[in-house]
gemmi code that builds the backbone of each chain (N, CA, C; Angstrom):
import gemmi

chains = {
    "A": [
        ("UNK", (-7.236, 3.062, -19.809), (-6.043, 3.782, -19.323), (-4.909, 2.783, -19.146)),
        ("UNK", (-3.946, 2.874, -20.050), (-2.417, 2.321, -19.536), (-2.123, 2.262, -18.210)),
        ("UNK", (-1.648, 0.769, -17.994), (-0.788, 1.263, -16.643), (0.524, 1.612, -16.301)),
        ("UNK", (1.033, 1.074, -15.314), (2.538, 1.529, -15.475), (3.335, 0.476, -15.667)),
        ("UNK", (4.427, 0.998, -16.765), (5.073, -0.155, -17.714), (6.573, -0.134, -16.974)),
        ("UNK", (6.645, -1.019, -17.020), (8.144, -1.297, -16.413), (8.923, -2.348, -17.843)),
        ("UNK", (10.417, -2.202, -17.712), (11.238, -3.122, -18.710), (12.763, -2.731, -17.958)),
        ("UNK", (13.482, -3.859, -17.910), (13.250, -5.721, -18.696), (11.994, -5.979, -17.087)),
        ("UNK", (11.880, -7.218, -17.697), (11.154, -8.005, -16.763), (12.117, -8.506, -16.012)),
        ("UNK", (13.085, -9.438, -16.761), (13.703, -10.153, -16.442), (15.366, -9.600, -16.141)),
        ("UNK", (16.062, -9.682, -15.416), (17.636, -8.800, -15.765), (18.424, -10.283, -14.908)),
        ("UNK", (19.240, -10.763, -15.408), (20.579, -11.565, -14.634), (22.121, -10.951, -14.785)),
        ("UNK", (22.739, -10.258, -14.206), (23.835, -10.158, -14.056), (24.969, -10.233, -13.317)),
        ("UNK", (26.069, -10.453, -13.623), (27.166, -10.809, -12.469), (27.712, -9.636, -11.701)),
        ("UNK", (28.058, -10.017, -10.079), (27.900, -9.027, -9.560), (29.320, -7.856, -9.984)),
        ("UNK", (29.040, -6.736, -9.400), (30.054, -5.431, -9.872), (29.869, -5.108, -11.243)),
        ("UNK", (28.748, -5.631, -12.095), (28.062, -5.303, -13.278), (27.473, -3.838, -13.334)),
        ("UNK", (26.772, -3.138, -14.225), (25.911, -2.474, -13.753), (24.712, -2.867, -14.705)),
        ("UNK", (23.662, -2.113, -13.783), (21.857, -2.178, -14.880), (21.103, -1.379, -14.604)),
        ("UNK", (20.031, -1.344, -15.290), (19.284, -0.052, -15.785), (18.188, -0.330, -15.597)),
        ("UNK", (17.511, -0.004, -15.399), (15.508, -0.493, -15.033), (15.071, 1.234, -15.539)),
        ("UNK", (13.929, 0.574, -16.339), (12.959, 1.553, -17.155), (11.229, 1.832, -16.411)),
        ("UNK", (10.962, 2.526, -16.322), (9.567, 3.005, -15.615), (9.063, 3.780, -16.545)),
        ("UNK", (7.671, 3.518, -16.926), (6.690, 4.727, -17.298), (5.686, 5.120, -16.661)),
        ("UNK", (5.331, 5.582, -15.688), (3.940, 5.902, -15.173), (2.839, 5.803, -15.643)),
        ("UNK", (1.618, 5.759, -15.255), (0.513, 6.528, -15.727), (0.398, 7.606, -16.237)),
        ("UNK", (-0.469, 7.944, -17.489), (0.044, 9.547, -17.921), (-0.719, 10.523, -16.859)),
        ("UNK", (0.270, 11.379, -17.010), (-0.564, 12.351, -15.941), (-0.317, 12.524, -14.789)),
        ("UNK", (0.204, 11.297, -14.330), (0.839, 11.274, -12.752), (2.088, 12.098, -13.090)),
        ("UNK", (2.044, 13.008, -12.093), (3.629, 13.713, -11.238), (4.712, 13.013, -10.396)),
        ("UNK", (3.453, 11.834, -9.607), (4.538, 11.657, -8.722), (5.009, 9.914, -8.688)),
        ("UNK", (5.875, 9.667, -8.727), (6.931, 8.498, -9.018), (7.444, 7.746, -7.927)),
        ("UNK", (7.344, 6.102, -7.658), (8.722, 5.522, -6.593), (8.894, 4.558, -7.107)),
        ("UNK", (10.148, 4.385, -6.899), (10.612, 3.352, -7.138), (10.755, 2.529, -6.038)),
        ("UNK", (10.547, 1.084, -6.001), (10.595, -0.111, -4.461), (11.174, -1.082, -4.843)),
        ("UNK", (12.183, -1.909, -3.599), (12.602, -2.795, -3.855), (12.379, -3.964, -2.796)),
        ("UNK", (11.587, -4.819, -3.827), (11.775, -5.900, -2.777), (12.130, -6.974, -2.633)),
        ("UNK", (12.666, -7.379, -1.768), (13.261, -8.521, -1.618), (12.519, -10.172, -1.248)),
        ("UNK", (12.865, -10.914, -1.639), (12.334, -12.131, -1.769), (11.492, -12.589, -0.224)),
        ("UNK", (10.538, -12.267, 0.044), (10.040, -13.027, 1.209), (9.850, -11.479, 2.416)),
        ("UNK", (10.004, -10.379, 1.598), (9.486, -9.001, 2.197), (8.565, -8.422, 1.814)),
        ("UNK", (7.809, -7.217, 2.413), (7.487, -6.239, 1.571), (8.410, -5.073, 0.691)),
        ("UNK", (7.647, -4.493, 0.145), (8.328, -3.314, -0.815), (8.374, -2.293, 0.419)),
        ("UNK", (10.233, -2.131, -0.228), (10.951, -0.526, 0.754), (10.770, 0.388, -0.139)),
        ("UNK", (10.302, 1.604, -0.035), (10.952, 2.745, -0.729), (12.068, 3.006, -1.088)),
        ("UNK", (12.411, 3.277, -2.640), (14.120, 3.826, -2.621), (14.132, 5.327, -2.698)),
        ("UNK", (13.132, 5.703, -3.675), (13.053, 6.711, -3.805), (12.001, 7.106, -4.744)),
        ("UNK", (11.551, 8.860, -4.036), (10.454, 9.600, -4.621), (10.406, 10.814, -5.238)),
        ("UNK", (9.522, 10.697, -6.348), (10.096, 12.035, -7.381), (8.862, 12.560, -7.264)),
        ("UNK", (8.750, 13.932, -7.369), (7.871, 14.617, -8.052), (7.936, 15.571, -8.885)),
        ("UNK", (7.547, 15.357, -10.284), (7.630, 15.624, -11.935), (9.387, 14.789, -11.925)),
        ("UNK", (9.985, 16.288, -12.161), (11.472, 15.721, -12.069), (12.414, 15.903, -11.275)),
        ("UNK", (11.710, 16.507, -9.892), (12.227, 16.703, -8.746), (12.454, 15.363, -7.326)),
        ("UNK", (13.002, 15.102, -6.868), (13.449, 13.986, -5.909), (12.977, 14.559, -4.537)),
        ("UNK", (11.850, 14.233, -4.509), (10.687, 14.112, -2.939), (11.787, 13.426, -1.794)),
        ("UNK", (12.115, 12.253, -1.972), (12.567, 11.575, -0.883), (13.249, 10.565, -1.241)),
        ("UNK", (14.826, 10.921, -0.816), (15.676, 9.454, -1.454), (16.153, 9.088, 0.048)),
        ("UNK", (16.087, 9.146, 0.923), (16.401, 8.527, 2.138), (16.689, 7.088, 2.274)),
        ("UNK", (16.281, 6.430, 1.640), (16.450, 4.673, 1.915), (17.088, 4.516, 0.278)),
        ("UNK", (17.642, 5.121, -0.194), (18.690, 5.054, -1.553), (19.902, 4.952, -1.174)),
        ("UNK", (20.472, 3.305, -1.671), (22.318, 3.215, -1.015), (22.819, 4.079, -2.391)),
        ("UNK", (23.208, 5.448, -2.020), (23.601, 6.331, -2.756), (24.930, 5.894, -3.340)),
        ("UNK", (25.721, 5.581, -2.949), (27.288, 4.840, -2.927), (27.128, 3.937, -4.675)),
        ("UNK", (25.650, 3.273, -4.611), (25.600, 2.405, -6.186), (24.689, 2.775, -6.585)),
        ("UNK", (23.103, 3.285, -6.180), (22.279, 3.564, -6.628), (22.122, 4.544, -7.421)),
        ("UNK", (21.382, 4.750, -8.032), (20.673, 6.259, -9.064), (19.758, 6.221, -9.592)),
        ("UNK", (18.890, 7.969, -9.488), (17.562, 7.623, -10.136), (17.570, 8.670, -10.925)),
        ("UNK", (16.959, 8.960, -12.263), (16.628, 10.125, -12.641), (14.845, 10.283, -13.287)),
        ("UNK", (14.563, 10.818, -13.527), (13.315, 11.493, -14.235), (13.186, 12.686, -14.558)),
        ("UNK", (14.177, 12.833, -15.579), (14.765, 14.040, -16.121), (13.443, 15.172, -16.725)),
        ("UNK", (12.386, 14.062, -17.870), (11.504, 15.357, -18.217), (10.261, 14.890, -17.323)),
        ("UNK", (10.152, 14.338, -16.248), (8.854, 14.245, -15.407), (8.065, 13.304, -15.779)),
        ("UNK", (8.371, 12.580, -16.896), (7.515, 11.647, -17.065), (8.400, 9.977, -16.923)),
        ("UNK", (8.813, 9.286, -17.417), (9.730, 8.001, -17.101), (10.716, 8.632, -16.578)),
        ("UNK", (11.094, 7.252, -16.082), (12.359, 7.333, -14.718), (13.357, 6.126, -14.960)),
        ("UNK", (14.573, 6.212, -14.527), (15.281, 5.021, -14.967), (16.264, 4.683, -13.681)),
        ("UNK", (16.094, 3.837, -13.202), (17.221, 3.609, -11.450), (18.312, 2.481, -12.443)),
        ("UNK", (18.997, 3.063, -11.982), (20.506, 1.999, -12.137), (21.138, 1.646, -10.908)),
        ("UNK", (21.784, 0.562, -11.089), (22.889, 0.013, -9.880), (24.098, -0.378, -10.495)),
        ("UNK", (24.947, 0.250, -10.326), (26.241, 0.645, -10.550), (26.937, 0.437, -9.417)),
        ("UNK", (28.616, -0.627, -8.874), (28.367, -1.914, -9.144), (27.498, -2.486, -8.347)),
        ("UNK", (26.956, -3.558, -9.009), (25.819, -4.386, -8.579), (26.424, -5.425, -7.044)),
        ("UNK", (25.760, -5.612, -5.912), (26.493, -6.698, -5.075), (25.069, -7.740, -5.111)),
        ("UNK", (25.267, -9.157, -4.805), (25.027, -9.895, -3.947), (23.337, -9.431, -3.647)),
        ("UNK", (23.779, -8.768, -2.908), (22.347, -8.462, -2.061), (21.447, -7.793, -2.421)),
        ("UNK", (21.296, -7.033, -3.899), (20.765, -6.493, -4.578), (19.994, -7.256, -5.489)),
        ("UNK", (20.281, -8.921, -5.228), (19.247, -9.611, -6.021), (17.581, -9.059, -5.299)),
        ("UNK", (16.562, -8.794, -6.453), (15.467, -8.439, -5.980), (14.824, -7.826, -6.813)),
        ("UNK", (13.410, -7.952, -6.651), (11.957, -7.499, -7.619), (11.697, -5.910, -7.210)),
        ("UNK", (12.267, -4.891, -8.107), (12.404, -3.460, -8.261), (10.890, -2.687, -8.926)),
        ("UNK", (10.633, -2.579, -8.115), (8.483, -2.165, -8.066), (8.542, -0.871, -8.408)),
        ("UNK", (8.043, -0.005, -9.753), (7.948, 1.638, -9.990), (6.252, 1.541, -9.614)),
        ("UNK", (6.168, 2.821, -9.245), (4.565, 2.580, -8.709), (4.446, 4.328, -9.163)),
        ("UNK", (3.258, 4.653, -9.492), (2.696, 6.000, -9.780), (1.386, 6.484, -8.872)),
        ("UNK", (1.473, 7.746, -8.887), (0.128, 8.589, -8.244), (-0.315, 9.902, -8.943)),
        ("UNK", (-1.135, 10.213, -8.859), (-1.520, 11.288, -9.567), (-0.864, 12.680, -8.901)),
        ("UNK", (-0.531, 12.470, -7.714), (0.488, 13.619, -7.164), (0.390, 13.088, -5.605)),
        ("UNK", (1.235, 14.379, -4.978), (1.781, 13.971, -3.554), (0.467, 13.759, -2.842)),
        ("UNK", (-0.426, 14.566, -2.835), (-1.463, 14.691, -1.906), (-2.333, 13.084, -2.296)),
        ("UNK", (-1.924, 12.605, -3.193), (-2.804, 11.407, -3.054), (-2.222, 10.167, -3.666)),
        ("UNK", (-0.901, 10.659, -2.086), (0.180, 9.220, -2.569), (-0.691, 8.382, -1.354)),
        ("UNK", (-1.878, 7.915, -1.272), (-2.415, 6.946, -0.616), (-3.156, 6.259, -1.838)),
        ("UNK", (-3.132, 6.667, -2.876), (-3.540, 5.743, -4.330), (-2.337, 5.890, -4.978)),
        ("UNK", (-1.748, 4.311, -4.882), (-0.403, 4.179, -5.443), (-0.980, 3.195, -6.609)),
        ("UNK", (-0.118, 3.223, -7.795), (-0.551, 2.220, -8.817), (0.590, 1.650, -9.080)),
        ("UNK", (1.154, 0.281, -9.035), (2.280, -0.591, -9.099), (2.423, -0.882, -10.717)),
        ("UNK", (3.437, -0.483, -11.074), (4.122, -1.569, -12.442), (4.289, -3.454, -12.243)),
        ("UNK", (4.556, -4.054, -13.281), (5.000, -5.593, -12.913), (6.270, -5.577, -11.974)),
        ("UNK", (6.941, -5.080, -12.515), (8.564, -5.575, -11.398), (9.129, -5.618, -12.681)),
        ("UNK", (10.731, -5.256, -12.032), (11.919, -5.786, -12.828), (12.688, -7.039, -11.975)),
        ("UNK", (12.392, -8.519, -12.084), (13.217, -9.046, -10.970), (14.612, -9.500, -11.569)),
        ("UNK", (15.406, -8.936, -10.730), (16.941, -8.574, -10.897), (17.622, -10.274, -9.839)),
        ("UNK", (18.768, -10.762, -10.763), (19.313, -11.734, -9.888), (20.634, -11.424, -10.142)),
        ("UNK", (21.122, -11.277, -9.101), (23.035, -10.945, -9.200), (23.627, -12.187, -9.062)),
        ("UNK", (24.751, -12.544, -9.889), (25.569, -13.932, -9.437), (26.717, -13.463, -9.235)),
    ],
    "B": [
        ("UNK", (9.122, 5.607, 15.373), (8.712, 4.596, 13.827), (7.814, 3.664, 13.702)),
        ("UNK", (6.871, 3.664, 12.457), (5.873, 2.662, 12.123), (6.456, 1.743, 11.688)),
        ("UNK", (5.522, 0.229, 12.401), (5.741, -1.280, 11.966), (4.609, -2.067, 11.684)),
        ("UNK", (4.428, -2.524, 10.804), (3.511, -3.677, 10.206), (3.874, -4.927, 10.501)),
        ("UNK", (3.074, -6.027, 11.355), (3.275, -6.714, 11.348), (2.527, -7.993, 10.879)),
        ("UNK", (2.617, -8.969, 9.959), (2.174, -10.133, 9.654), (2.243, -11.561, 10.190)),
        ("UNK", (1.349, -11.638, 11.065), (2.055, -12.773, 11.896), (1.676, -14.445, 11.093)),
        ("UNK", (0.949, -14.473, 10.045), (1.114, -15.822, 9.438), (1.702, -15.149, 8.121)),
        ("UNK", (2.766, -16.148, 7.593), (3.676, -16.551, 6.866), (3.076, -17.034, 5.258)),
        ("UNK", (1.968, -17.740, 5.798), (1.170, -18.603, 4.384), (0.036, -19.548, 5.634)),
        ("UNK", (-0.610, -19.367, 4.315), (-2.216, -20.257, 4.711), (-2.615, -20.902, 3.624)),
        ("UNK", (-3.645, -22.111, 3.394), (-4.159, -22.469, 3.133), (-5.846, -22.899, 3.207)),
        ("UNK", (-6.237, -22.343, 2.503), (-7.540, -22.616, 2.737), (-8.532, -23.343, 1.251)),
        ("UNK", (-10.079, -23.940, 1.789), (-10.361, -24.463, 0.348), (-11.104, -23.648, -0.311)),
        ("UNK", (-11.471, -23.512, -1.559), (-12.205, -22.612, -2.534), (-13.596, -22.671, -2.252)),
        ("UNK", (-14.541, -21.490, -1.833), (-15.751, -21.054, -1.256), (-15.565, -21.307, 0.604)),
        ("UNK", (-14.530, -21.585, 1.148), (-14.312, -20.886, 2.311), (-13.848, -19.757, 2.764)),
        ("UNK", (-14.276, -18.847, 3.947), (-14.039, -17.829, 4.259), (-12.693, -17.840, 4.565)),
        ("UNK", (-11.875, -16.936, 4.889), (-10.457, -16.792, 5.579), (-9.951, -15.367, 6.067)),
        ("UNK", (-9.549, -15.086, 7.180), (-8.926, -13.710, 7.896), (-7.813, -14.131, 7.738)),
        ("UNK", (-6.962, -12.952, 7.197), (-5.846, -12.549, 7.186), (-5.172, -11.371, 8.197)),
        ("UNK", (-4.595, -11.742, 9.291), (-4.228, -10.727, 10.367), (-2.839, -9.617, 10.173)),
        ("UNK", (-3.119, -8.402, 11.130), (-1.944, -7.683, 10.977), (-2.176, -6.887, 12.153)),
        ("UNK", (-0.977, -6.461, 12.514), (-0.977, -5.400, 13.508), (-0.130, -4.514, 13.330)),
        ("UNK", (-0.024, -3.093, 13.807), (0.616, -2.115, 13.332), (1.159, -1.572, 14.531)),
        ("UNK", (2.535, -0.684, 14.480), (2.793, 0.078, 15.912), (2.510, 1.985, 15.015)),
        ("UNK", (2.284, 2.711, 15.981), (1.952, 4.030, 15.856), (1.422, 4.786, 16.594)),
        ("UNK", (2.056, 6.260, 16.799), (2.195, 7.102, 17.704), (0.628, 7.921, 16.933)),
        ("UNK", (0.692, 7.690, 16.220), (-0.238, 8.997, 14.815), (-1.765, 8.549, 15.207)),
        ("UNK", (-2.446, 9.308, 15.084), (-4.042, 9.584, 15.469), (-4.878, 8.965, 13.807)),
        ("UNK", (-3.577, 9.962, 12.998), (-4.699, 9.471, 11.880), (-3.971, 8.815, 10.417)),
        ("UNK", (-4.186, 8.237, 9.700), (-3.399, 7.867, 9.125), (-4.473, 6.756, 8.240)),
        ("UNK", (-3.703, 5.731, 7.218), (-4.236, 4.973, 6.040), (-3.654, 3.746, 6.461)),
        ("UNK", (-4.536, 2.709, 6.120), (-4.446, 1.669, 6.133), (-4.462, 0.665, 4.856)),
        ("UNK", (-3.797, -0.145, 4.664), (-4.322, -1.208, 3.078), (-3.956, -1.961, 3.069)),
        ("UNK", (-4.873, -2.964, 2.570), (-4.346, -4.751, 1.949), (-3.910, -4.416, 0.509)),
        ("UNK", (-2.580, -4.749, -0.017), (-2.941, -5.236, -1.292), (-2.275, -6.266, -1.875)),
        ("UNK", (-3.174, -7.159, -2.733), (-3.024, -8.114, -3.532), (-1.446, -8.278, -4.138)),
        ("UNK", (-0.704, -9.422, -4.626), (0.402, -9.641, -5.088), (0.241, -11.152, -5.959)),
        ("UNK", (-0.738, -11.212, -6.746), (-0.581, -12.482, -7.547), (0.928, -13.225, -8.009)),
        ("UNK", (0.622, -14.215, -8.578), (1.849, -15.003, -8.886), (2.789, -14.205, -9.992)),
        ("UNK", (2.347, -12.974, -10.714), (2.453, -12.435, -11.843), (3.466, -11.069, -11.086)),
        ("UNK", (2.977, -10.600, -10.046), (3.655, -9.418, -9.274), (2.934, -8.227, -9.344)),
        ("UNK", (1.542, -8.353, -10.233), (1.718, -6.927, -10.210), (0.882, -6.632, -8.904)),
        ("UNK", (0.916, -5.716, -7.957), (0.417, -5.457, -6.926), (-0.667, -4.383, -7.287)),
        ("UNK", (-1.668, -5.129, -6.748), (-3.123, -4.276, -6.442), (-3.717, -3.873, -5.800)),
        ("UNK", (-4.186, -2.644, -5.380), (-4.692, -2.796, -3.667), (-6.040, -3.446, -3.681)),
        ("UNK", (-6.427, -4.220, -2.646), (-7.992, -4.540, -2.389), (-8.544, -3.802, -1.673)),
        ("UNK", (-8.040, -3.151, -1.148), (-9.166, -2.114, 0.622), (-8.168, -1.144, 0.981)),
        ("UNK", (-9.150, 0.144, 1.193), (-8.092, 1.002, 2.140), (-9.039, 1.637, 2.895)),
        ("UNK", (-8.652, 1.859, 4.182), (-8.903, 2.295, 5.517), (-8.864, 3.551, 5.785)),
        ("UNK", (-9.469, 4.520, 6.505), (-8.889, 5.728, 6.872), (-8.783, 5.442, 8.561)),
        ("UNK", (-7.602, 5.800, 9.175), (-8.132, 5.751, 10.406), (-9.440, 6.734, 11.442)),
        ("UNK", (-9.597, 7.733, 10.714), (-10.876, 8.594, 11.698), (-12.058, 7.944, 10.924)),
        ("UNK", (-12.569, 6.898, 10.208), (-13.035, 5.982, 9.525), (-13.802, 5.152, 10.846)),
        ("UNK", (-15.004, 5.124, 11.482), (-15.264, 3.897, 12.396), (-15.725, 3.076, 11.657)),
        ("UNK", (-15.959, 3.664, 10.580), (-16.553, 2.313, 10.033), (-15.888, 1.211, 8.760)),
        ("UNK", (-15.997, 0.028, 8.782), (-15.184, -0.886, 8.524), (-15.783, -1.162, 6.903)),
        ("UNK", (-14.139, -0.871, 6.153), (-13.766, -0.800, 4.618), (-14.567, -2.428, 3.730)),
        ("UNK", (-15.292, -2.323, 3.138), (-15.652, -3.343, 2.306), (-15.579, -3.001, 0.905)),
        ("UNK", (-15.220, -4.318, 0.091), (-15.173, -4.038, -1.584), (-15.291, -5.964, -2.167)),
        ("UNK", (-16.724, -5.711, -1.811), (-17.309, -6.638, -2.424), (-17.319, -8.323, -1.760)),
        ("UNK", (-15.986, -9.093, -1.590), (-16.362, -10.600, -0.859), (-15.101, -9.900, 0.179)),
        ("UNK", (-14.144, -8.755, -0.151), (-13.301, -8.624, 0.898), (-13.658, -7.468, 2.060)),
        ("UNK", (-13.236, -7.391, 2.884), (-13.852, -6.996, 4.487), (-12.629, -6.860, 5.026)),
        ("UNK", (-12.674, -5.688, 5.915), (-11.464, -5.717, 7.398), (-12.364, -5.291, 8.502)),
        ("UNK", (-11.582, -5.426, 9.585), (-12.121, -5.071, 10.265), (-11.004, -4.649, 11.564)),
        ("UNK", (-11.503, -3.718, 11.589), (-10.359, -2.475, 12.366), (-10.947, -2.241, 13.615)),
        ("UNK", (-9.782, -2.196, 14.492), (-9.268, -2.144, 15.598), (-8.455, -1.044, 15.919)),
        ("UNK", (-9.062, 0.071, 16.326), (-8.118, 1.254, 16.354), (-7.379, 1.137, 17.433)),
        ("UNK", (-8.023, 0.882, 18.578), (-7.266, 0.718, 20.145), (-6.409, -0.227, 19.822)),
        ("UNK", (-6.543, -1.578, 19.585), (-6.070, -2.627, 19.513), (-4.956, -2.654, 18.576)),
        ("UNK", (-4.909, -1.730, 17.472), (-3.982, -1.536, 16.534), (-3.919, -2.389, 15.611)),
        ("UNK", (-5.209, -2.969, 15.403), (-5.734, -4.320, 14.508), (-5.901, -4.106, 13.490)),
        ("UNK", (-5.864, -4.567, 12.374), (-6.648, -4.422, 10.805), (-6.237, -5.837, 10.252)),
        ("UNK", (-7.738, -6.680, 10.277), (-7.275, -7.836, 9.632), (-8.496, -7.833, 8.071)),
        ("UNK", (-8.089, -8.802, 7.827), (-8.817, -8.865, 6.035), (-9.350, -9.878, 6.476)),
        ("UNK", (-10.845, -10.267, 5.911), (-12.191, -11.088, 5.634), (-12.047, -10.872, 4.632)),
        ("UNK", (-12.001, -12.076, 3.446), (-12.260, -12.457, 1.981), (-13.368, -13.945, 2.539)),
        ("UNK", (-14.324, -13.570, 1.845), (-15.430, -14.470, 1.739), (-15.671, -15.161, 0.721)),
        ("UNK", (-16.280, -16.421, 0.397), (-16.232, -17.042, -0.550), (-14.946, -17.155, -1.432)),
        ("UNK", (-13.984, -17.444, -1.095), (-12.694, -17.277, -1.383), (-12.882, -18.218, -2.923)),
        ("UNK", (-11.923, -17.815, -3.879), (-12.092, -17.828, -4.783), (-10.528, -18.408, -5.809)),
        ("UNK", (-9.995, -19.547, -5.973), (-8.861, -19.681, -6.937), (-7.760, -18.341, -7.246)),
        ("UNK", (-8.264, -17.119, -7.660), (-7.958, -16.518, -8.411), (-7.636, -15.207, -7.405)),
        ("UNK", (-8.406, -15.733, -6.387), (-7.831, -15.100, -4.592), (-6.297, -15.524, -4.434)),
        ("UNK", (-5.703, -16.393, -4.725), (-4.139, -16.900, -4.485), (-3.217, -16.380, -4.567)),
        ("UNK", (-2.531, -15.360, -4.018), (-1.399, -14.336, -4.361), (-0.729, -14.272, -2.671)),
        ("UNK", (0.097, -13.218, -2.599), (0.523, -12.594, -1.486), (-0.089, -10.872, -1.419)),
        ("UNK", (-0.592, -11.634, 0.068), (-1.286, -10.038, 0.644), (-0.268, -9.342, 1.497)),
        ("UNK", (-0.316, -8.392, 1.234), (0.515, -6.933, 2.158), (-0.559, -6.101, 2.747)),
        ("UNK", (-0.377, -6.213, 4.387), (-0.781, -5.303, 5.028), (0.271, -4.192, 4.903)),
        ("UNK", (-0.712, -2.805, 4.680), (0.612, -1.643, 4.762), (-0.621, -0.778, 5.595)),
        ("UNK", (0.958, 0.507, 6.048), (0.634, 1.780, 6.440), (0.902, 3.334, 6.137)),
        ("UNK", (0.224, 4.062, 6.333), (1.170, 5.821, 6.002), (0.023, 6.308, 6.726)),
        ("UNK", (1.215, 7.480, 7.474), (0.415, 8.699, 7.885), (-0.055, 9.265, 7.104)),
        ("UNK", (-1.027, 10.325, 7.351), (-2.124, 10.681, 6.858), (-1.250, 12.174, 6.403)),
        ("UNK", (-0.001, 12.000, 5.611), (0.513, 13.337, 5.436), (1.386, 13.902, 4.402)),
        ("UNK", (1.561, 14.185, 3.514), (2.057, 14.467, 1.916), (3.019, 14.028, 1.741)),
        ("UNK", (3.691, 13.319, 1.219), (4.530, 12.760, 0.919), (5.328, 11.610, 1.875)),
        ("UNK", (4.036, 10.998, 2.899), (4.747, 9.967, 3.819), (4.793, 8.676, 2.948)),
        ("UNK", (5.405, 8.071, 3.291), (5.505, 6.505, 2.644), (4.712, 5.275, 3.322)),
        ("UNK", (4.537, 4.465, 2.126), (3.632, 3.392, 2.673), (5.014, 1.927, 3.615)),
        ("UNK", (4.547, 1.882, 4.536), (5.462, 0.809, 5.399), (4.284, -0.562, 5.000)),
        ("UNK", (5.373, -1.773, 4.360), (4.671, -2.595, 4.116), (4.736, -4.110, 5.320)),
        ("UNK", (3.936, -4.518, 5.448), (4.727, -5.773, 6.366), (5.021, -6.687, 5.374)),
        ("UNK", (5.594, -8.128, 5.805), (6.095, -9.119, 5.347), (5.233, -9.632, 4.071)),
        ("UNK", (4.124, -9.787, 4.508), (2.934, -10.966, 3.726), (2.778, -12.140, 4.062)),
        ("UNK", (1.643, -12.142, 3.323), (1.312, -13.482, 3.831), (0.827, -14.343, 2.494)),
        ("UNK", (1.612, -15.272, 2.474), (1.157, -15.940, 0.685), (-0.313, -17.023, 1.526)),
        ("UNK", (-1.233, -17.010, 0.547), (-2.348, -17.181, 0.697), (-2.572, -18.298, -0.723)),
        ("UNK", (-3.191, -19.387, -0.190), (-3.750, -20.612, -1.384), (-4.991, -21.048, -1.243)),
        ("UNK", (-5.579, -21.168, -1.930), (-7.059, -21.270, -2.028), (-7.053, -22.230, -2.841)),
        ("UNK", (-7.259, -23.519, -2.292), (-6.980, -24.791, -2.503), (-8.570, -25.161, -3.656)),
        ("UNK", (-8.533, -25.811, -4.567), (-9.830, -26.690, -5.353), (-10.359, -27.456, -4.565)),
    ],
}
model = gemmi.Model(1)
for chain_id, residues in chains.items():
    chain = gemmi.Chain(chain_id)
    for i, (resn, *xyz) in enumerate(residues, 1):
        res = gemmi.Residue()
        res.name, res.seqid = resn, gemmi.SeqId(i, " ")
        for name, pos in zip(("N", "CA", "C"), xyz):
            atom = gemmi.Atom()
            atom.name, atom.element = name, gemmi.Element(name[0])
            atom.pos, atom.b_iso = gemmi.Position(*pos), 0.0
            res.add_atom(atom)
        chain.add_residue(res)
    model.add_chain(chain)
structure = gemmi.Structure()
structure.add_model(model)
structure.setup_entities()
């Protein structure tokens, strides 16, 4: 079984840029998050989908952020403009659905550096 | 609100020694999930153990071990015979036991398992 694919690995851009981060889940999973973490933290939630519906964006700085997962399966978060403080390793993680978001499965990371 | 806390930063230990990894949690909730998981040098995050709290009995998967403290609000990790390939950053996390809650991660703790 595939896991979950994340791209770029790598992203550097200057800040007030924007970028794009790619997620594929596990097949089969419904339910989707995206996490960001920061150097010397754990992973925050930004936000949670289920199929192509948005479970929970509460900790999403809406102002630059965005997520979509238009046909329920990949998801793509952008940051539109980028600041400073948004340098950080952007974690998509999958579950087979809500009821058993206590088995989360992590992608590699996209680690993002703003200059 | 739930908090995870990690109170060592990084450890060192040598290869085929034992080592606990500590955490403590705050929470109002009766029942709820508990987990270590793995963060190699690579990122991708794995879980090693998960907990239930109405669970008395204590989560094992193979050289790793916790051992829980419900009163105490304890859950620390036993990795035995520690192993090179043991070397990553561990995350103690938490979630209520309830559809669509989120996992609260603490800090970590980068962990070396010295030759």
């Amino acid at each position: 079984e595939a896991g979950v694919a994340q791209s770029p690995r790598y992203k550097i851009i200057e800040k007030r840029q924007s970028v794009a981060f790619w997620c594929n889940p596990i097949s089969g999973h419904a339910t989707l998050y995206w996490y960001q973490q920061i150097l010397g933290q754990g992973p925050k939630l930004l936000i949670q989908f289920q199929n192509n519906g948005v479970v929970d964006d509460s900790q999403l700085p809406k102002d630059r952020f965005s997520a979509e997962r238009l046909k329920g399966v990949d998801s793509t978060l952008k940051i539109q403009p980028a600041k400073l403080e948004d340098s950080a390793v952007y974690l998509c993680a999958s579950s087979h659905n809500r009821v058993r978001a206590y088995e989360q499965y992590f992608g590699p990371g996209t680690r993002l550096t703003v200059t | 609100a739930q908090t995870v806390t990690q109170s060592q930063p990084e450890m060192s230990v040598q290869e085929a020694e034992t080592v606990t990894l500590s955490c403590t949690y705050d929470t109002s909730e009766s029942n709820y999930y508990l987990f270590w998981y793995k963060q190699p040098p690579s990122r991708q995050m794995i879980l090693v153990i998960r907990q239930e709290a109405y669970k008395q009995q204590n989560a094992t998967e193979n050289r790793f071990s916790v051992n829980f403290q419900k009163a105490a609000k304890s859950f620390s990790l036993k990795i035995s015979d520690s192993q090179l390939g043991d070397t990553a950053m561990y995350f103690c996390a938490f979630m209520k036991h309830e559809r669509d809650d989120k996992i609260i991660f603490g800090k970590g703790t980068r962990l070396h398992i010295l030759p």
